[in-house]
N, CA, C and O atoms as a Maestro MAE file, in Angstrom:
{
 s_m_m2io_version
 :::
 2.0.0
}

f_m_ct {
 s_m_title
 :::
 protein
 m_atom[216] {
  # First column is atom index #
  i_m_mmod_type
  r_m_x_coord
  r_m_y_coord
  r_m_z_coord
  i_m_residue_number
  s_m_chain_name
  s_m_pdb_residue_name
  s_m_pdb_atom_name
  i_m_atomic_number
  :::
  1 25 124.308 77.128 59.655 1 A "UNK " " N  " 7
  2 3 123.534 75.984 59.224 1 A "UNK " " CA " 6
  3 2 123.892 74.805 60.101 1 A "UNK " " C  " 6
  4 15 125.040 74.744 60.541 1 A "UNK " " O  " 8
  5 25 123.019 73.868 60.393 2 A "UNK " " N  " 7
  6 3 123.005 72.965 61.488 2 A "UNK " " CA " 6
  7 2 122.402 71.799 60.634 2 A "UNK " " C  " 6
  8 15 121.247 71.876 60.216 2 A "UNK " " O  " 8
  9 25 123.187 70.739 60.386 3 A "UNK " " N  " 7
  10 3 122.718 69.386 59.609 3 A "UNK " " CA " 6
  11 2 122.959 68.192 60.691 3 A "UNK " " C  " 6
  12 15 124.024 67.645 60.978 3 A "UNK " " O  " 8
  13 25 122.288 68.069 60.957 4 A "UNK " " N  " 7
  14 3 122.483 67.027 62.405 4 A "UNK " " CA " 6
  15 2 122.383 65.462 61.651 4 A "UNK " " C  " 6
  16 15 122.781 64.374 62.068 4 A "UNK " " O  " 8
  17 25 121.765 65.784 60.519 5 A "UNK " " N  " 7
  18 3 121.184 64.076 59.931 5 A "UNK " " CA " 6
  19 2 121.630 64.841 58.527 5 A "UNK " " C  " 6
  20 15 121.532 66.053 58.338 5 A "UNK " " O  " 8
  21 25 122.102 63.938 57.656 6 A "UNK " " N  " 7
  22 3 121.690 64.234 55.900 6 A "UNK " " CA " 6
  23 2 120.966 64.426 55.339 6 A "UNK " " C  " 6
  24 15 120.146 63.552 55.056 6 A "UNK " " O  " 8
  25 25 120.902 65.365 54.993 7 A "UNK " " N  " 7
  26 3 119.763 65.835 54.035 7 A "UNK " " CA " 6
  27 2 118.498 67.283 54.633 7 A "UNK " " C  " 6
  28 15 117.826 68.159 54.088 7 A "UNK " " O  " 8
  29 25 118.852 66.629 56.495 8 A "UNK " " N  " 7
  30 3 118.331 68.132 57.135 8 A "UNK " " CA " 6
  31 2 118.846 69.275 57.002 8 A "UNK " " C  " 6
  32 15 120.075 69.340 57.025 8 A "UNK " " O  " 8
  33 25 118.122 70.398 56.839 9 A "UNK " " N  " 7
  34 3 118.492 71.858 56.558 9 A "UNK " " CA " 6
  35 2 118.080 72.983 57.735 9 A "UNK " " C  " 6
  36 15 117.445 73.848 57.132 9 A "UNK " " O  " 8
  37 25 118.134 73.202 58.598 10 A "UNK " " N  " 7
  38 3 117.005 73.974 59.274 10 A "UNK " " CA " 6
  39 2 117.120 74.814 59.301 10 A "UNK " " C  " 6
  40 15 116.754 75.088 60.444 10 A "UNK " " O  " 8
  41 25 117.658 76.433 58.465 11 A "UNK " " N  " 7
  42 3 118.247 77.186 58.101 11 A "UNK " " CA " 6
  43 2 117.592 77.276 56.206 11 A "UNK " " C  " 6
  44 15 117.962 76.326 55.516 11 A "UNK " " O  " 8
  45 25 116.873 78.144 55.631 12 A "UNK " " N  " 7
  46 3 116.867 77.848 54.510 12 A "UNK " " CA " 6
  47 2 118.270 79.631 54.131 12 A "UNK " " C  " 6
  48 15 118.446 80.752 54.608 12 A "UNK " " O  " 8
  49 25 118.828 78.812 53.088 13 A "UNK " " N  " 7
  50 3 120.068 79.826 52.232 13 A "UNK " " CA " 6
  51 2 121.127 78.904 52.268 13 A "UNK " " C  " 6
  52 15 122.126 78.963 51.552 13 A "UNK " " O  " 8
  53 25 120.829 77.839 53.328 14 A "UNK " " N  " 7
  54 3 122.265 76.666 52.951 14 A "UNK " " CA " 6
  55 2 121.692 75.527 52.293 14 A "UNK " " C  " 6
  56 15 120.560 75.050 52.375 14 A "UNK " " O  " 8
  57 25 122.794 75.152 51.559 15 A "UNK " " N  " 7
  58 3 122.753 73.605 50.695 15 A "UNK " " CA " 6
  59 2 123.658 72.677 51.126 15 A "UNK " " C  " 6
  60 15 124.750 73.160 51.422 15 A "UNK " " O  " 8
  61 25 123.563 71.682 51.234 16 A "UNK " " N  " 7
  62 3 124.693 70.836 51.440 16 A "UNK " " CA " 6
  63 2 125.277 70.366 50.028 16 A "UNK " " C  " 6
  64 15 124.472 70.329 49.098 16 A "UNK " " O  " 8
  65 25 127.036 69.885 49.704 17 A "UNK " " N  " 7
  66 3 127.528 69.698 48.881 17 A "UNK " " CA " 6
  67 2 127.853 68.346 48.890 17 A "UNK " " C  " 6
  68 15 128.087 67.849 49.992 17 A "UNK " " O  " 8
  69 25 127.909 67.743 48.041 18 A "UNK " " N  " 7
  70 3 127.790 66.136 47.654 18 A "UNK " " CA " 6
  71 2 129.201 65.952 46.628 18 A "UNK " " C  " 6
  72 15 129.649 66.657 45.723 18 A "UNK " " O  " 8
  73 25 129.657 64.647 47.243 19 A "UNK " " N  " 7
  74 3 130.698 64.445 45.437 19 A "UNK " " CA " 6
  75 2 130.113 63.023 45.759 19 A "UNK " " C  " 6
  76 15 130.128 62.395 46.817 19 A "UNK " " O  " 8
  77 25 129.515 62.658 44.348 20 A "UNK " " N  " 7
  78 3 128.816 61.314 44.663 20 A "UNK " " CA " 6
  79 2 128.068 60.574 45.610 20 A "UNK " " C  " 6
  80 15 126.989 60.363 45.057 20 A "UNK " " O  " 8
  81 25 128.055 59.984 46.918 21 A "UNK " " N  " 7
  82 3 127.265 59.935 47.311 21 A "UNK " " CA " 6
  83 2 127.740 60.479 49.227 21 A "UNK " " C  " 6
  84 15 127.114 60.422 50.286 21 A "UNK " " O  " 8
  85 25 128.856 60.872 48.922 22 A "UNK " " N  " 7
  86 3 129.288 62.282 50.552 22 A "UNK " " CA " 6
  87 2 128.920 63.047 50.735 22 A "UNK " " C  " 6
  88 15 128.642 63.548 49.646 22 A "UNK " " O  " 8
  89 25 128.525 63.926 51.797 23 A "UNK " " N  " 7
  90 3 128.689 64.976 52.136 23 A "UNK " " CA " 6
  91 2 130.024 65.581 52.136 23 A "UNK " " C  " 6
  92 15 130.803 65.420 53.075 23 A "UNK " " O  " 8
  93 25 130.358 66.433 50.856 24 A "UNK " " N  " 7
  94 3 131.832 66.833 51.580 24 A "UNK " " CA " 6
  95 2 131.971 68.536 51.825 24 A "UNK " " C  " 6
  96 15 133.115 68.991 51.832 24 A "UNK " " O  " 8
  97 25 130.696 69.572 52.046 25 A "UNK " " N  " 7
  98 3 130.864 70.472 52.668 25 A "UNK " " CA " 6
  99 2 129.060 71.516 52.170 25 A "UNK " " C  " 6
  100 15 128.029 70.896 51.906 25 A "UNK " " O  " 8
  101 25 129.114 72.602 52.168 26 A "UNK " " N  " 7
  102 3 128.107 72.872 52.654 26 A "UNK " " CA " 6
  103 2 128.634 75.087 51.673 26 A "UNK " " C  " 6
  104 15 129.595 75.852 51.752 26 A "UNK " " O  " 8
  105 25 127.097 75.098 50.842 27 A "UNK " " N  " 7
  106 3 127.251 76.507 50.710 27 A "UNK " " CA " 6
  107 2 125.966 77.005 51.286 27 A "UNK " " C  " 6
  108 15 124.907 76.377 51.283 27 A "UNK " " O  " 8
  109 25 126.186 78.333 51.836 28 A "UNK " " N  " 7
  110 3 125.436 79.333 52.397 28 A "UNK " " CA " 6
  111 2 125.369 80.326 52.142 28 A "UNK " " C  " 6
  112 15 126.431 80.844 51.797 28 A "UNK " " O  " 8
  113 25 123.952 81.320 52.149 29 A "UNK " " N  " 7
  114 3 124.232 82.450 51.497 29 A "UNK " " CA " 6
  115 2 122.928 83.651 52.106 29 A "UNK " " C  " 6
  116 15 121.725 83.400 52.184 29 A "UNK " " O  " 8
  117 25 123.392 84.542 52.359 30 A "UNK " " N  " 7
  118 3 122.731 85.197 53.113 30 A "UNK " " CA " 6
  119 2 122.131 87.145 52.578 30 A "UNK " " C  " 6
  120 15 122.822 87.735 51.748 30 A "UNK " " O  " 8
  121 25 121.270 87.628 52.992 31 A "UNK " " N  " 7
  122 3 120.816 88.827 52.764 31 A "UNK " " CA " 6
  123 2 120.096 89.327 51.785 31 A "UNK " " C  " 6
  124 15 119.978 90.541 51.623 31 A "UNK " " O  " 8
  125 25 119.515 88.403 50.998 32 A "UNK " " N  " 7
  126 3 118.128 89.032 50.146 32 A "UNK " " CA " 6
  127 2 116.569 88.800 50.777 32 A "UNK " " C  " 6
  128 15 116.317 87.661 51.172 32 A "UNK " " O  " 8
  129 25 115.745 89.611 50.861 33 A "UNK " " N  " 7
  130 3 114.939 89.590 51.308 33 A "UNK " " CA " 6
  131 2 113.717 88.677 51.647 33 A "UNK " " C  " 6
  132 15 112.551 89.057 51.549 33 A "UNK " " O  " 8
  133 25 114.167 87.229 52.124 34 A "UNK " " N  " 7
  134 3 113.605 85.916 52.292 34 A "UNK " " CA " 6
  135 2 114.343 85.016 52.110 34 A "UNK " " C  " 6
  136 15 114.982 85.100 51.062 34 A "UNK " " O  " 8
  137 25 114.585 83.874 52.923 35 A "UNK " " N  " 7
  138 3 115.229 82.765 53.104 35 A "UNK " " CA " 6
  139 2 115.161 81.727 51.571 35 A "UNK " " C  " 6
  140 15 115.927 80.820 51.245 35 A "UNK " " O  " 8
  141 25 114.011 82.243 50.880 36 A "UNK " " N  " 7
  142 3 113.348 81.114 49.780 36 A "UNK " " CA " 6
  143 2 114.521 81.704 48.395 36 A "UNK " " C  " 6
  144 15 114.874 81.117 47.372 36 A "UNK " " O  " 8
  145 25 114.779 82.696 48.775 37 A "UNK " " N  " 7
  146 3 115.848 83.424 47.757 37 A "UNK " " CA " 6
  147 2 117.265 83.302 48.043 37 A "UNK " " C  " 6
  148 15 118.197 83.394 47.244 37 A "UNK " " O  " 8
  149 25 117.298 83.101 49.190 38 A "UNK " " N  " 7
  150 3 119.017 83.011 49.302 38 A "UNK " " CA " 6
  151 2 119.055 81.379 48.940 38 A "UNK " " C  " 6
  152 15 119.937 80.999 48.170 38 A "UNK " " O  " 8
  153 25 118.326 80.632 49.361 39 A "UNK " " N  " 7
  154 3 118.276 78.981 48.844 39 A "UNK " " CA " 6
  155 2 118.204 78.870 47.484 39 A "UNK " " C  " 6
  156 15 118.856 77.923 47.044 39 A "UNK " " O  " 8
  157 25 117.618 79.535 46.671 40 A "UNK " " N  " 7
  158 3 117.755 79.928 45.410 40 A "UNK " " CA " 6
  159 2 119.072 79.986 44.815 40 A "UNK " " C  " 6
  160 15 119.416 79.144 43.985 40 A "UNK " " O  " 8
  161 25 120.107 81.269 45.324 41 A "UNK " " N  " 7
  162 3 121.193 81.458 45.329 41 A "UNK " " CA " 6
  163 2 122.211 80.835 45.226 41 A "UNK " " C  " 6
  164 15 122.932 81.009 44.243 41 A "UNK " " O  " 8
  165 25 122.557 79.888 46.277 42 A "UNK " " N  " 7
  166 3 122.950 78.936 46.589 42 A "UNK " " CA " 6
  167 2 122.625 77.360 45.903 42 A "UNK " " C  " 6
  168 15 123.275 76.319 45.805 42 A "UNK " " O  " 8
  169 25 121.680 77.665 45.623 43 A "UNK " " N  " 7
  170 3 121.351 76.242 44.626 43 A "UNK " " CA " 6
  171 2 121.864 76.327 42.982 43 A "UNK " " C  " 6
  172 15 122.192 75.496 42.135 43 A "UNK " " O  " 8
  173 25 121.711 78.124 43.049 44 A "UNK " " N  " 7
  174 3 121.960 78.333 41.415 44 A "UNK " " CA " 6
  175 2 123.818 78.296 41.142 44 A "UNK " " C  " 6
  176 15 124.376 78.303 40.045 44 A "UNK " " O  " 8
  177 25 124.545 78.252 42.649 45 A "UNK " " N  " 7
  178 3 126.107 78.646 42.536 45 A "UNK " " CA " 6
  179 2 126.017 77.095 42.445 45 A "UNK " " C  " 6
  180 15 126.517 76.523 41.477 45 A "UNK " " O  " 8
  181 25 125.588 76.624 43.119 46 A "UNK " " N  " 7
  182 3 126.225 74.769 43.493 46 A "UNK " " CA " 6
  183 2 126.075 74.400 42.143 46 A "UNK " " C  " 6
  184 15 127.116 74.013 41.613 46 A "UNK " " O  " 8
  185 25 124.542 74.422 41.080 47 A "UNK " " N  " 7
  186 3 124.344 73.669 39.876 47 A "UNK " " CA " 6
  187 2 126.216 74.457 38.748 47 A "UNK " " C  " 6
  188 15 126.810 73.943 37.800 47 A "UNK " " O  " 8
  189 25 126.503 75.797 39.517 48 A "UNK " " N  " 7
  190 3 127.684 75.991 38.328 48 A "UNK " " CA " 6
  191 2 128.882 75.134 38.384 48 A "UNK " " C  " 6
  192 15 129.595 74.917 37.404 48 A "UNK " " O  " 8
  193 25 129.102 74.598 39.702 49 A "UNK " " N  " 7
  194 3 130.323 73.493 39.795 49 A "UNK " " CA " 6
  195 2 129.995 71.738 39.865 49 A "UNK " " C  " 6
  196 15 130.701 70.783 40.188 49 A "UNK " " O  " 8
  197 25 128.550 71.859 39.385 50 A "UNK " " N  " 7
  198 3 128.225 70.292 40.103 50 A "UNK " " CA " 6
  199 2 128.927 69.544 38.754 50 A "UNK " " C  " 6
  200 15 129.139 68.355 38.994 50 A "UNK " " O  " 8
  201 25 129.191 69.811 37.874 51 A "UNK " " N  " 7
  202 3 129.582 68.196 36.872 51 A "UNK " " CA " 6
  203 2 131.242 68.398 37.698 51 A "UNK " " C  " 6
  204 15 132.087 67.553 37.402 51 A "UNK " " O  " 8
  205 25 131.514 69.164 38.388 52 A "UNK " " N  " 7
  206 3 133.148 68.882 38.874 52 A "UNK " " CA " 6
  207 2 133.057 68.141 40.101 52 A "UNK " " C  " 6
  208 15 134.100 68.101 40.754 52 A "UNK " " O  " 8
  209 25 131.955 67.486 40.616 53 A "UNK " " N  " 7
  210 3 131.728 67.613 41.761 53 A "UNK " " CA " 6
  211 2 131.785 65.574 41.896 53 A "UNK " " C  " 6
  212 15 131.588 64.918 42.919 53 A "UNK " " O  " 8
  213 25 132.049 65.150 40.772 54 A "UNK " " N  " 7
  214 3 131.549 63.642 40.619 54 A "UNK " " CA " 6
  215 2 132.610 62.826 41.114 54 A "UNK " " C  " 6
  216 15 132.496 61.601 41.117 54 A "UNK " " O  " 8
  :::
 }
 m_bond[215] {
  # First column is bond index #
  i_m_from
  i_m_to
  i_m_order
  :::
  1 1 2 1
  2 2 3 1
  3 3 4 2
  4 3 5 1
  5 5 6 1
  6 6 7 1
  7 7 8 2
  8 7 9 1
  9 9 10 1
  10 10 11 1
  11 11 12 2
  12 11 13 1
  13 13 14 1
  14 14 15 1
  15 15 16 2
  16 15 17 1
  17 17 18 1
  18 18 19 1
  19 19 20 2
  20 19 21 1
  21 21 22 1
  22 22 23 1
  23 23 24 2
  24 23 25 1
  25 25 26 1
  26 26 27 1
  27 27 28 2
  28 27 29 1
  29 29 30 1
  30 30 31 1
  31 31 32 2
  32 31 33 1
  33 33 34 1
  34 34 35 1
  35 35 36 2
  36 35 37 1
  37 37 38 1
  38 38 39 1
  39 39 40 2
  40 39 41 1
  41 41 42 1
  42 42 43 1
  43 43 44 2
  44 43 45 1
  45 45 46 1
  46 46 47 1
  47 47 48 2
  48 47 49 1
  49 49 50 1
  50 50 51 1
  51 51 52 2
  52 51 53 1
  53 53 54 1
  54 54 55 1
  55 55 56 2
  56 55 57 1
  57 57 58 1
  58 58 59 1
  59 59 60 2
  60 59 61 1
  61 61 62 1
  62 62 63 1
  63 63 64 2
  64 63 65 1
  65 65 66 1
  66 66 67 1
  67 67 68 2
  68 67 69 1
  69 69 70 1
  70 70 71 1
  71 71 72 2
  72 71 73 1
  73 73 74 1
  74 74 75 1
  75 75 76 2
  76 75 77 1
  77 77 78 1
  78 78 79 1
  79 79 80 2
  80 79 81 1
  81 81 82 1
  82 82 83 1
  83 83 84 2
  84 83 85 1
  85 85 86 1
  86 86 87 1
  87 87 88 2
  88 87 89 1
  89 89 90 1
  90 90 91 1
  91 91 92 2
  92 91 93 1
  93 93 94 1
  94 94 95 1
  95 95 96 2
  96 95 97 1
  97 97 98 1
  98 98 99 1
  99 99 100 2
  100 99 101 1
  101 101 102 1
  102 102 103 1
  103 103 104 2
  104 103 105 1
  105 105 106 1
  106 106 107 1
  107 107 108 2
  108 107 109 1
  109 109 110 1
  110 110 111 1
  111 111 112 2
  112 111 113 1
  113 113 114 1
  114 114 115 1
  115 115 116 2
  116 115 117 1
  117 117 118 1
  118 118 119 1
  119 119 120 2
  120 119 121 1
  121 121 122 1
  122 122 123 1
  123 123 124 2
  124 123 125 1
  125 125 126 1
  126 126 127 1
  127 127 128 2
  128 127 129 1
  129 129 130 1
  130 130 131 1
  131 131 132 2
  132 131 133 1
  133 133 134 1
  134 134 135 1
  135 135 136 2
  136 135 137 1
  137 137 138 1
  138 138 139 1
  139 139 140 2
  140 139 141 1
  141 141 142 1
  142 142 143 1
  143 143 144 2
  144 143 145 1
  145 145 146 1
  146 146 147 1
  147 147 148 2
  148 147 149 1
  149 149 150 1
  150 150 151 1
  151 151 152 2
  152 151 153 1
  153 153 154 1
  154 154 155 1
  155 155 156 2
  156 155 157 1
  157 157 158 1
  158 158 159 1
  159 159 160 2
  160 159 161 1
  161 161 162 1
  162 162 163 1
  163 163 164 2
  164 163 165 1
  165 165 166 1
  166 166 167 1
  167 167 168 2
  168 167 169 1
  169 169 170 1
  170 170 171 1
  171 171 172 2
  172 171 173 1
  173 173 174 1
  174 174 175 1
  175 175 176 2
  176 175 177 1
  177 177 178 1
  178 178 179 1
  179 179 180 2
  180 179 181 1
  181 181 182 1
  182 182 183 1
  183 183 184 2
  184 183 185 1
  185 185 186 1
  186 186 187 1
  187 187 188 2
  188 187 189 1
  189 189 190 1
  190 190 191 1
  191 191 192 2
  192 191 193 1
  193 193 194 1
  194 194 195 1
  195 195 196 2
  196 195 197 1
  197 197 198 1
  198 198 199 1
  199 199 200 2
  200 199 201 1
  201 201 202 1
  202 202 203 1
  203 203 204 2
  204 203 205 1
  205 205 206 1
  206 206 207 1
  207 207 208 2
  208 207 209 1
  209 209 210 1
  210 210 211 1
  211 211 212 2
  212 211 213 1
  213 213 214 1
  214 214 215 1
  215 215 216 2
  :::
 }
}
C-alpha cells in the first residue's frame, strides 16, 4: 500500500489507522477474490479495535 497524501489508498484491501486525528499505521489484507472484499476485511478488523484507538 502506497499513501503518498492522507487519506489516499491506491491499493484497495488496505486501510489506514488513525488514533484521533494521526495516522499511526496502516492494515492490509489480501486473497479473497476482489479487492472490494479484502477492504471489507480490513475495515471489519479495524471497526474491532477502534474505541481503543482514541
Amino acid at each position: 500500500m502506497i499513501c503518498p497524501r492522507r487519506g489516499d489508498n491506491l491499493l484497495l484491501g488496505g486501510v489506514s489507522v488513525e488514533a484521533g486525528d494521526e495516522v499511526i499505521g496502516a492494515v492490509s489484507v489480501g486473497g479473497a477474490p476482489g479487492g472490494h472484499l479484502d477492504e471489507e476485511c480490513a475495515n471489519a478488523s479495524l471497526a474491532e479495535v477502534q474505541a481503543k484507538l482514541k
